[in-house]
Phi, psi and omega in degrees: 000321164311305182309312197301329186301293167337302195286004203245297161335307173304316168298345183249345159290329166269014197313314191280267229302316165286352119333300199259356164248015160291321172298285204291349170292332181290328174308311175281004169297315173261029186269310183304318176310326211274342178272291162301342163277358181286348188250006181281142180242088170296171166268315187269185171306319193270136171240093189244337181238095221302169186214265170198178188306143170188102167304021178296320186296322175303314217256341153204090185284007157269048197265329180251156202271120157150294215296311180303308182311323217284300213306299203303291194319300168331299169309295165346320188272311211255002146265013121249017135318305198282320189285321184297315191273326182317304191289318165296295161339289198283336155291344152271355166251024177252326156282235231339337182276278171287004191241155166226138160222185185285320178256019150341271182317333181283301153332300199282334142326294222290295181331297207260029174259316168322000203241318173227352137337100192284140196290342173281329173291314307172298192284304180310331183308303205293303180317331197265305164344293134350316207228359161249328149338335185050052187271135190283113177301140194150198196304309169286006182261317161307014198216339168275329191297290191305328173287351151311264210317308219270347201254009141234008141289342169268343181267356148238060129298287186293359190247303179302328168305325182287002211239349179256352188289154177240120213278355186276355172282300190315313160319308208259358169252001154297313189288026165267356213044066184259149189286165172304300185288302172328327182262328161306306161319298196262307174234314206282277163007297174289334188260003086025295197291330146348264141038260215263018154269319178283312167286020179279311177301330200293321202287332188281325199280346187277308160318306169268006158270333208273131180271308189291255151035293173249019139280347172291306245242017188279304198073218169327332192286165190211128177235187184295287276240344187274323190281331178261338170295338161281315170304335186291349185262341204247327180150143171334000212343144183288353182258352163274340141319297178302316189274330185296291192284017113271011163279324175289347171307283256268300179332301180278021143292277172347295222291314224258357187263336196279317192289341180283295164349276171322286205291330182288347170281311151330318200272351181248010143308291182297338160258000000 
């Protein structure tokens, strides 16, 4: 009875960390399937069912015709995607924030339907737009589509950061006599920028995941997300594997390159 009292004690002091890593593994469950069937040698088309080990796929993932064009274009799309909606984005949440005008309040509505808006609505919408404009479907209709979809997660990202600046340093570098652009550049910008690094990042992983959208608004183009949704009817390729877990590398790289950063900027603060 003792003991069982102690682990029952123990358990309820860890509760949220075993909570939160119960979580975070369910989340990671199909990262790791999607990672371990990338070492599968299938027999068939599907690679749905381990067989046994194997690096064939690794040593060459542009092995099936397609997938490497789709994947380069999925990028393309989804860095100026990032850049277009990042700059409006981010100019549209420093007027709502600092400015008033008569349809302020109408904006600041408007912003956050592309947000709760279902992405099949969203798409027929983009498509009908489109095909009366008597507009060619390709790179460039997908590329207007995303930056629509991507520019109101970033202008609220970027609105909240901005709605937290404490407006007396933009004051106290005018009383330095630093210029508007000098102070933008030099204090509103730099604290700004978090912000605007998430929504940037938010706008690329969105971009270059999305299916729905730039299945309306593609014609002819083929992107990754397209590309693996056409392989999924004729079969699996084991390389489609492969790029899913090094796209997932290279995120978590990112994450763990951005937390050491952070923490050596604490540690040459705090000394």
């Amino acid at each position: 009875m003792t003991f069982l009292r102690s682990l029952s004690r123990r358990l309820k002091r860890r509760l949220v960390v075993i909570a939160g890593l119960l979580t975070l593994g369910y989340l990671l469950l199909p990262n790791i399937v999607v990672t371990v069937f990338s070492f599968n040698d299938p027999k068939g088309r599907f690679n749905y069912e381990w067989q046994r080990f194997s690096t064939d796929a690794w040593t060459d993932p542009c092995g099936v015709a397609g997938l490497c064009g789709s994947l380069s274009l999925s990028l393309q799309l989804a860095a100026w995607a990032t850049l277009g909606a990042t700059v409006l984005g981010t100019m549209t949440a420093f007027a709502l924030v600092r400015y008033r005008f008569r349809a302020r309040g109408a904006v600041n509505s408007l912003i956050f339907l592309p947000m709760a808006m279902p992405e099949v609505v969203m798409a027929a919408s983009l498509l009908t737009l489109f095909l009366n404009l008597g507009a060619e479907l390709g790179f460039r209709t997908i590329l207007i589509a995303h930056v629509v979809f991507c520019l109101s997660f970033v202008v609220t990202a970027v609105k909240a950061r901005v709605m937290s600046m404490d407006p007396r340093l933009e004051q106290a570098a005018q009383d330095l006599y630093a210029g508007p652009l000098q102070t933008f550049l030099r204090v509103t910008l730099p604290i700004a920028a978090p912000g605007i690094a998430a929504g940037a990042l938010l706008a690329f992983a969105l971009s270059f995941d999305d299916f729905i959208i730039t299945n309306f608004t593609a014609g002819s183009t083929v992107t990754f997300p397209m590309f693996v949704w056409g392989s999924a009817q004729r079969g699996t390729p084991v390389q489609i594997n492969v790029v899913g877990t090094a796209v997932f590398l290279v995120a978590v790289l990112c994450v763990l390159a951005a937390m050491v950063m952070g923490n050596r900027r604490n540690r040459r603060r705090a000394s």
